[in-house]
N, C-alpha and C positions, 0 to 999 in steps of 0.2 A: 700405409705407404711411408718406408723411410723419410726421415728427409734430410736434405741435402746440406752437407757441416756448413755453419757461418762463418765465411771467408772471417781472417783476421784484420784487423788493419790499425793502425797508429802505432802506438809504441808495440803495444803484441807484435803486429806484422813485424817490424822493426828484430823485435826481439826473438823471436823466429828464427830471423835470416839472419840472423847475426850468430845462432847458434850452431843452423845450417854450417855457416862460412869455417866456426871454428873447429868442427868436428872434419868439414873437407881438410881443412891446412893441420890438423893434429894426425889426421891419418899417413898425409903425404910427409910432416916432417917426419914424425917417428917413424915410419915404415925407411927413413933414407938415416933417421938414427934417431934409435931408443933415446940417448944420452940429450939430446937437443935440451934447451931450455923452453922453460914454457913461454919464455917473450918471443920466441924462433915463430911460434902457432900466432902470436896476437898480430904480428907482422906478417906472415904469411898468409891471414888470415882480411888485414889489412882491418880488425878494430882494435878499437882503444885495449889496454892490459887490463883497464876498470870493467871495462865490460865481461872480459873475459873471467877474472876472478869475480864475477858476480853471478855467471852460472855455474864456474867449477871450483872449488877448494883451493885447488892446486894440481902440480901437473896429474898425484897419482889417482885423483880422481879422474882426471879427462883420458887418461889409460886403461882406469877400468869401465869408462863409459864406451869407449875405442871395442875393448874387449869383447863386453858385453853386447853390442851390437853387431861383432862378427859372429857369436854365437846363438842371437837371434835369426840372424840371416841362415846361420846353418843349421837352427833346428826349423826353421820356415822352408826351407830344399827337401830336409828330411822327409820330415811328413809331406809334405808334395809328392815326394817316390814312391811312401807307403801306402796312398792313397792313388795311387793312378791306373791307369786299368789296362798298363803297357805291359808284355811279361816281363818277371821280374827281370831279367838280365838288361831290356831295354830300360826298363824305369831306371835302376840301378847306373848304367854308363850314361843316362842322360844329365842323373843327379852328380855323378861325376864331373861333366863337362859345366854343368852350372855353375858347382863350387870352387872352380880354376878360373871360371869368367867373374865371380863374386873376388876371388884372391881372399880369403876369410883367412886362409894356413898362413897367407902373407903377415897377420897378425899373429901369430901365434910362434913362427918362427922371428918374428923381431922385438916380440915384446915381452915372451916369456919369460918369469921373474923377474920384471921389473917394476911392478906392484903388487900388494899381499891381495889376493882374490876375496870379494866378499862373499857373503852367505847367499846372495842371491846369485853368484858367478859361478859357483861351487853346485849350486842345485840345478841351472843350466848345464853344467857341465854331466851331472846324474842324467839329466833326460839328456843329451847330447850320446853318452855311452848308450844309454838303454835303447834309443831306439836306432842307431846307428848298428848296433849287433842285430838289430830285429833283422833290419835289413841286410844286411850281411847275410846272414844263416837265411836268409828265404832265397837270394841268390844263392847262396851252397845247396842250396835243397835240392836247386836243378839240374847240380851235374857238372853245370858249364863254367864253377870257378876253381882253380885247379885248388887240389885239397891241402898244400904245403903252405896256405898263404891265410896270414891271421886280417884281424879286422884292423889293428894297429900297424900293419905293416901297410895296408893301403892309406892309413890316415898320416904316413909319413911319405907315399909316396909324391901325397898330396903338398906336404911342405916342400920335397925337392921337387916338384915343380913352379912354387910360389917365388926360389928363389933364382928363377930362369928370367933374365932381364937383359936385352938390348934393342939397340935403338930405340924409339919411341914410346909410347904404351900399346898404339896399335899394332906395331910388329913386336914387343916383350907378350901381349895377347894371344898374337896368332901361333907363336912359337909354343908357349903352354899346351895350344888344344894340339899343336901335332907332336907332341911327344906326349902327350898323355893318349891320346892317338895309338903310340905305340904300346905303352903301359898298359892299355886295355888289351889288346894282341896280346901281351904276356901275363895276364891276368888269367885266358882260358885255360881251361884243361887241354890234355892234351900230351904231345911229346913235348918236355921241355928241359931244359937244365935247372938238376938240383940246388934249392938255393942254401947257401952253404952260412953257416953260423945258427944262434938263437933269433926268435922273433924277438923286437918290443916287448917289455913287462909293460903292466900299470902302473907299478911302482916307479921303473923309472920315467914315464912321463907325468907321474903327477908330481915327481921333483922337482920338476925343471919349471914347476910356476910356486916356487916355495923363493921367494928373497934371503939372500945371504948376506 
């Protein structure tokens, strides 16, 4: 029989929540601006700046801890959808509506190239491709995703609706799932209007997390 983790407590506990806090106020400042100072997080965060330089380097470490934890988050949705025993078109828009309620693309359109990605950001990002097509082409299998639409053009649908914001968080929320709502409607096959230009390359989005 497992057993049950050992609660933390004194300074751990301590240090913990203090980590907790910094990564809550590092998301919400940079997500309102990249450019922010790291003392913007320690204050918003409301501990000491010691504390905080003493779990991160500096800001461009606490960016690609930011990072790295959206693309944990979305390779933990992924394989949820690849593993579910919903057809695929349902696993598929459920994994959809997850990853618009998570706001993962909300990192990705605000923080891109604003730190050099490390080796382990980069090999996430490999399994993030690989099994993000997996899925993809097992929905194309079925027919029901109209055939003019690449896997990157959905991963960018994903960012314009990341940057759909008003009022509060629970109606900036609500607003995402009803327009990806619609997004999924023009997602099927079907009769539809041609969509007119090139898809996304690779190449250019693996620019856009290259610093200049």
């Amino acid at each position: 029989m497992a057993r049950s983790p050992v609660p933390l407590r004194g300074r751990q506990a301590q240090a913990a929540r203090n980590d907790e806090l910094i990564l809550e106020a590092a998301r919400e400042v940079f997500l309102a601006d990249p450019g922010a100072p790291i003392s913007a997080v320690a204050e918003r965060a409301g501990v000491g700046i010691g504390a905080l330089y003493h779990r991160y380097a500096g800001k461009e470490d606490l960016l690609r801890t930011l990072c790295r934890n959206g693309q944990q988050t979305y390779l933990a949705e992924i394989r949820r959808a690849l593993a579910s025993d919903d057809r695929p078109w349902e696993a598929f828009t459920e994994f959809l509506r997850r990853i618009v309620t998570a706001n993962t693309h909300g990192l990705t359109v605000r923080l891109a190239g604003t730190s050099t990605p490390s080796e382990e950001q980069l090999a996430l990002a490999e399994q993030m491709q690989s099994l993000g097509i997996e899925l993809f082409e097992r929905v194309r299998g079925t027919g029901l995703l109209r055939d003019d639409v690449t896997y990157l053009d959905i991963e960018f649908l994903l960012e314009f609706l990341a940057g759909v914001k008003l009022g509060d968080s629970s109606r900036t929320a609500e607003l995402r799932q009803r327009h990806l709502a619609v997004i999924i409607d023009g997602l099927r096959s079907g009769e539809r209007t041609p969509l007119p230009g090139q898809p996304p390359t690779w190449q250019e989005q693996t620019e856009r997390w290259i610093t200049h």
